[in-house]
C-alpha positions in Angstrom: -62.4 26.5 8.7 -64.3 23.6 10.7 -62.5 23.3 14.4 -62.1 19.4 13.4 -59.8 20.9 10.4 -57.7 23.3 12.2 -56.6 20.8 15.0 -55.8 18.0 12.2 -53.6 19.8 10.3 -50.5 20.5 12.7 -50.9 16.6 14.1 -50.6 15.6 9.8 -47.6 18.0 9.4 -46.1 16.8 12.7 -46.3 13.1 11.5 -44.6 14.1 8.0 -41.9 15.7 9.2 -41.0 12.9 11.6 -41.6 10.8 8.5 -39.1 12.8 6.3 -36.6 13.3 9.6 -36.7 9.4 9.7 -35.7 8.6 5.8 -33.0 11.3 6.0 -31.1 9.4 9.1 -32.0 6.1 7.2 -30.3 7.3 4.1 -27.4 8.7 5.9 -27.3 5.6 7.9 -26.5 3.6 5.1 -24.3 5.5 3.4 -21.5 6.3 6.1 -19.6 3.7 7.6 -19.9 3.8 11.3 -17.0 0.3 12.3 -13.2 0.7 12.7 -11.3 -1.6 12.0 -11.0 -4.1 14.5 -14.2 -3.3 15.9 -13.2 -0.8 18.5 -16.6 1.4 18.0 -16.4 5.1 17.4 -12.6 5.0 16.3 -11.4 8.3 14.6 -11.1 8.3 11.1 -8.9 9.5 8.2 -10.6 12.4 6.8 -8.6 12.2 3.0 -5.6 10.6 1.7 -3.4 12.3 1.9 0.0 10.7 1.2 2.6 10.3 3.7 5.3 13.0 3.7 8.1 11.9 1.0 11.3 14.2 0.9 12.7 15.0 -2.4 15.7 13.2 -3.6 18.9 14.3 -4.3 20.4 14.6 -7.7 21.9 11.6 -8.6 25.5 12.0 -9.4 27.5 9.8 -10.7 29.7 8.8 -7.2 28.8 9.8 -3.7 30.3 8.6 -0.7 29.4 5.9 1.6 29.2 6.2 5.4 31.2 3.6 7.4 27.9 2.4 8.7 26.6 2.2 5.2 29.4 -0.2 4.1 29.3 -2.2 7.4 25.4 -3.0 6.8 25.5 -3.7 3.4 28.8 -6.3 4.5 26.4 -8.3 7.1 23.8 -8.3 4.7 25.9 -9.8 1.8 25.7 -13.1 1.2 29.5 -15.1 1.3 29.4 -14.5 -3.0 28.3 -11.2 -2.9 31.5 -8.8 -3.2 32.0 -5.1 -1.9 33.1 -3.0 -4.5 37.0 -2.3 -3.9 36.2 1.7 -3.0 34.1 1.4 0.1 34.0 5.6 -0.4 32.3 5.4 -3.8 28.4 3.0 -4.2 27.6 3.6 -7.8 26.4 1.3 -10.5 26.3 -2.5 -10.4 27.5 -2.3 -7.1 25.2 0.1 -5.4 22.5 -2.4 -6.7 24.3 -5.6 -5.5 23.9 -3.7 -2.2 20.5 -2.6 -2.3 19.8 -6.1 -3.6 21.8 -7.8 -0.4 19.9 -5.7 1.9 16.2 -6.9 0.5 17.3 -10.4 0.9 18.2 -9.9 4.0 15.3 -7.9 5.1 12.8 -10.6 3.5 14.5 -13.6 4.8 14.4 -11.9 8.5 11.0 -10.8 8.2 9.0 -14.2 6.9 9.9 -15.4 10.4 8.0 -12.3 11.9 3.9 -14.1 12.3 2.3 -11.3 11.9 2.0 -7.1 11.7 -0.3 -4.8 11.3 0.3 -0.8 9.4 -1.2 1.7 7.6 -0.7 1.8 3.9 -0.9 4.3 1.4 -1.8 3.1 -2.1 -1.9 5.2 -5.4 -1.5 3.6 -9.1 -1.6 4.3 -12.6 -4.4 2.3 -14.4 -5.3 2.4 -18.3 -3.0 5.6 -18.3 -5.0 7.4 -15.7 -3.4 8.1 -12.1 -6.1 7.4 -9.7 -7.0 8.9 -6.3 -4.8 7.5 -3.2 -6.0 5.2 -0.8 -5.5 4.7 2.7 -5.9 1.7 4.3 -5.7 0.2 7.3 -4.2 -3.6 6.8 -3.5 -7.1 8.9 -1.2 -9.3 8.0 -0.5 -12.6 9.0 2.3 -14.9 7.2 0.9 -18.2 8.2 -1.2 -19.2 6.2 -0.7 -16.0 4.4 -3.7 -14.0 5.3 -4.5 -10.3 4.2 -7.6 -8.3 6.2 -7.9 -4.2 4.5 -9.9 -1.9 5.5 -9.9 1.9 3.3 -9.8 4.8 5.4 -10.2 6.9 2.4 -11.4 6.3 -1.5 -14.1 3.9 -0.9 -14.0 4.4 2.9 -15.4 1.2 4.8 -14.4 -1.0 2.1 -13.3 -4.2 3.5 -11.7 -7.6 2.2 -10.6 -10.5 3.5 -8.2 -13.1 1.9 -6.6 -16.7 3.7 -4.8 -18.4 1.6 -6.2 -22.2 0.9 -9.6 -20.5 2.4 -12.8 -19.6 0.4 -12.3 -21.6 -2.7 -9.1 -19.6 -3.3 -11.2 -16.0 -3.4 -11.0 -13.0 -1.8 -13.7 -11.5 0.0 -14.8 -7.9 -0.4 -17.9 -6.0 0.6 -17.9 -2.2 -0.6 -18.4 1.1 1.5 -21.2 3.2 2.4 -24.3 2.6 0.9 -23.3 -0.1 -1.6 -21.9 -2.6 1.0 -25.4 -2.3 2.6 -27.1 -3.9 -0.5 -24.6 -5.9 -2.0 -23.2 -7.6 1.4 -20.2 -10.0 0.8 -18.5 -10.4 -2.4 -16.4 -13.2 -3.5 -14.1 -12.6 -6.4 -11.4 -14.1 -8.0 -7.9 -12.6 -7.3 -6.5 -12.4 -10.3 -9.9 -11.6 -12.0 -11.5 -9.1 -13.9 -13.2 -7.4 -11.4 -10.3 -7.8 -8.5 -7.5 -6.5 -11.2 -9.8 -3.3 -12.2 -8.7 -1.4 -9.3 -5.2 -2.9 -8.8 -2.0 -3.2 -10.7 -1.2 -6.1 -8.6 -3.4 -9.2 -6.6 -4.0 -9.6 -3.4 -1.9 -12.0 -3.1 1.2 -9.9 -3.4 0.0 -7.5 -0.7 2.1 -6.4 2.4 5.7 -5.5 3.3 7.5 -8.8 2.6 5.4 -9.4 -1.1 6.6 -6.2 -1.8 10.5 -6.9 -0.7 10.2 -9.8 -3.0 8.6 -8.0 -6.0 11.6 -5.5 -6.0 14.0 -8.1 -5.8 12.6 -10.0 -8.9 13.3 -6.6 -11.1 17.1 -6.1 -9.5 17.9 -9.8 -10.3 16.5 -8.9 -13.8 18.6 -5.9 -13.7 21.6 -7.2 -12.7 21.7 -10.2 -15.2 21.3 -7.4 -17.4 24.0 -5.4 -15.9 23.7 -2.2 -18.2 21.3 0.0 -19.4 20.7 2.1 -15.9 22.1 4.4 -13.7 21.6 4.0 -9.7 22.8 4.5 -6.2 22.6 3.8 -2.8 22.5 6.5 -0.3 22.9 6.8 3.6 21.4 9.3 6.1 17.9 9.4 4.6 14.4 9.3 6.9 10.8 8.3 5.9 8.3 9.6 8.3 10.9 9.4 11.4 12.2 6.2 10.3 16.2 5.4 9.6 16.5 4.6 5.9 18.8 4.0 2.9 17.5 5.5 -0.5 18.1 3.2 -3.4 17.6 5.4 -6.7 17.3 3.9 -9.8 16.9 5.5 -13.6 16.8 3.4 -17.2 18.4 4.6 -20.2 15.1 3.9 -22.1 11.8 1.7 -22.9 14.1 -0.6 -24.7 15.7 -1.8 -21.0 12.2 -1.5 -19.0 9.4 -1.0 -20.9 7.4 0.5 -17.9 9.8 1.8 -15.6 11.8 5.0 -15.9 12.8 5.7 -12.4 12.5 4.1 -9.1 13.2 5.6 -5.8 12.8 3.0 -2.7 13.4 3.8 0.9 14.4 0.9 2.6 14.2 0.8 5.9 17.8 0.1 8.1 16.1 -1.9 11.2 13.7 -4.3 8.5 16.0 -3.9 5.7 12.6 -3.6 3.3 11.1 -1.3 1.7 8.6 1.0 3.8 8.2 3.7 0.5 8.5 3.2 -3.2 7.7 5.6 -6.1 7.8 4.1 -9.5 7.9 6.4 -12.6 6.6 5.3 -16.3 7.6 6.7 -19.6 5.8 9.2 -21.1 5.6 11.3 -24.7 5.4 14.9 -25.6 5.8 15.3 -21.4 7.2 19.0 -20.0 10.7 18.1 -18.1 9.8 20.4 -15.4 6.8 17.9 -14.5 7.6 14.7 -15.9 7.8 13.3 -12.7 3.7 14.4 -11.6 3.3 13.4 -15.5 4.3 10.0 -15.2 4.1 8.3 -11.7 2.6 5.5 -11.9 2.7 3.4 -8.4 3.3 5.1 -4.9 3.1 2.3 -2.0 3.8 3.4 1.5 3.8 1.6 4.4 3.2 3.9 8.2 2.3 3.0 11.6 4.2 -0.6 11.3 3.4 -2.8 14.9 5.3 -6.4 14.4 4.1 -9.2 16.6 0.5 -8.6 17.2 -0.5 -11.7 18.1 -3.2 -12.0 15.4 -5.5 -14.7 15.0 -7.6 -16.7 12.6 -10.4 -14.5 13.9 -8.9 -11.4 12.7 -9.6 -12.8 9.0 -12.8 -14.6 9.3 -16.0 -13.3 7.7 -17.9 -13.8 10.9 -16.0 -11.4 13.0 -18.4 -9.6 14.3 -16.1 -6.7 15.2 -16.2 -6.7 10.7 -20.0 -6.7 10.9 -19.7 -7.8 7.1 -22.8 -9.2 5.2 -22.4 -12.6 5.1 -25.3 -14.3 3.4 
């Protein structure tokens, strides 16, 4: 072989394999997400999803008794028409759910004078009968104007969205993880749209701790205009991930009383009087009692890591943060 040759050929195979070296970074590049939320470069991240510890409930039975502390709560939190049940010992039926109810209302009227919080949240939903993967999220919340900044930590990890209320034409702003945020950028959509309500059983606009008070309090005014149909309780001493709670425990007699909800179990928490944990169970047929429960959830919402008072601003849910490094075009 010609000298000329001989030297060529390593310089030619040293420039490819920089060459391939450099498309492999660049491909990689784009397809992890690098930004924490809030901008604080080289945050860790949340490897998975999974979903926060949830201890098993205890059988319902048909009385149980009610702590002194129980009773003395759910008294402050009544309102002046709301009556305790006669038997302070015994929270069963209507009145366990009066409680429960009395508690929400007074955990959402306190909290919509809180500005703002931020938390981790766990989401995992049932959608065209198939129970999807859970998400964690890392979320901003500010109550005036409502405002709504998400960032997943797992499922499409580096997804973000954005949503001010009376901002953006009324839209919500989403630009995807990895690879496909890179070429798609900034994406305005609809809330209640097709695209928005493919991967959601609810809009943004419901989002968040107080949204989800509310939403549970439209379904126990339903249920107690019905006042039949369902079997529930309210029960004392019970913890969510280190946090003080009450477990309100709901079961239907059937589709005919709620066509989508069989069972409910919501943890509401004693210092916000909301709900930090909720796991709502569908109807299903042909399904094994032994694991009707895996069979048939169909929402899981969990709320961890809860910091009130943050002192957000309108920066913390504008597209040109540049902490976000979003797309904006």
């Amino acid at each position: 072989m010609p000298r000329s040759e001989r030297s060529t050929n390593p310089l030619m195979r040293n420039v490819l394999a920089l060459l391939v070296a450099s498309v492999t970074v660049g491909i990689a590049h784009l397809n992890l997400d690098p930004f924490c939320t809030g901008g604080e470069g080289g945050g860790a991240k949340r490897a998975n999803a999974a979903p926060p510890r949830m201890p098993p409930p205890p059988e319902l039975p048909t009385q149980i008794p009610a702590s002194s502390e129980l009773v003395a709560a759910v008294a402050s939190a009544a309102s002046p028409s709301t009556k305790v049940a006669d038997d302070p010992s015994t929270l069963r039926g209507v009145w366990a759910l009066k409680m429960a109810a009395a508690l929400l209302e007074k955990g959402c009227h306190n909290f919509s004078k809180v500005p703002d919080y931020t938390a981790c949240m766990f989401k995992q939903e049932r959608l065209n009968g198939a129970l999807g993967d859970g998400q964690t999220i890392d979320l901003k919340v500010r109550h005036e104007p409502y405002s709504v900044y998400m960032k997943w930590q797992s499922g499409d990890r580096g997804r973000q969205l954005i949503y001010v209320h009376g901002q953006n034409d009324g839209n919500m702003l989403v630009q995807p993880g990895g690879i496909k945020g890179r070429l798609t950028g900034l994406l305005s959509l609809e809330p209640t749209g097709s695209l928005a309500m493919a991967e959601s059983r609810y809009p943004i606009t419901k989002a968040g701790l107080l949204q989800l008070g509310h939403t549970i309090l439209e379904y126990q005014h339903q249920d107690l205009e019905r006042g039949c149909g369902f079997t529930c309780e309210l029960r004392d001493h019970q913890e969510f991930e280190g946090r003080a709670c009450y477990l309100y425990h709901i079961n239907y007699e059937s589709p005919e009383i709620h066509s989508v909800y069989r069972k409910s179990l919501i943890y509401v928490d004693k210092e916000l009087s909301l709900p930090i944990c909720v796991k709502n169970y569908t109807w299903g047929k042909d399904v094994n009692p032994e694991t009707i429960d895996e069979e048939t959830l169909i929402e899981f919402y969990a709320y961890t890591d809860l910091k009130i008072e943050q002192e957000l601003s309108a920066s913390d849910f504008d597209r040109n943060n540049r902490d976000y490094k979003l797309r904006v075009r």
